[in-house]
C-alpha positions, 0 to 999 in steps of 0.5 A: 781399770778398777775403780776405787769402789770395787777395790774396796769391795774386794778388800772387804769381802777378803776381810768377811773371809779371813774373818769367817775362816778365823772364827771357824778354825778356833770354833772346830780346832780350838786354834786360830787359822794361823796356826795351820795356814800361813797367809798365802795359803789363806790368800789362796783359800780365798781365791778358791772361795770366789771361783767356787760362790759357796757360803763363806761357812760351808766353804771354811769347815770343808777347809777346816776337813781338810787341813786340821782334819 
């Protein structure tokens, strides 16, 4: 059973994602991440990004290649 704390942690390691993936997408596209994904595909981003323990950056412009690319 997850704790209270390890909840937590997920949820703000979830946020320094989307946050990143944020920043990047307007930094390369000039748009939001938004406007190309919908929230499951960015839900489903981020489960890719914990199985692969790339960095948080490295992984978003392989993302940002790929979907607005």
């Amino acid at each position: 059973m997850e704790t209270f704390s390890e909840i937590n942690d997920m949820y703000v390691e979830r946020f320094a994602f989307i946050e990143m993936l944020s920043r990047e997408f307007v930094a390369m596209t000039g748009c939001g991440v938004y406007v190309y994904l919908n929230p499951l595909d960015v839900d489903q981003l981020f489960n890719n990004y914990q199985n692969l323990r790339m960095p948080i950056r490295a992984f978003a412009r392989q993302c940002i290649k790929n979907v607005a690319g």
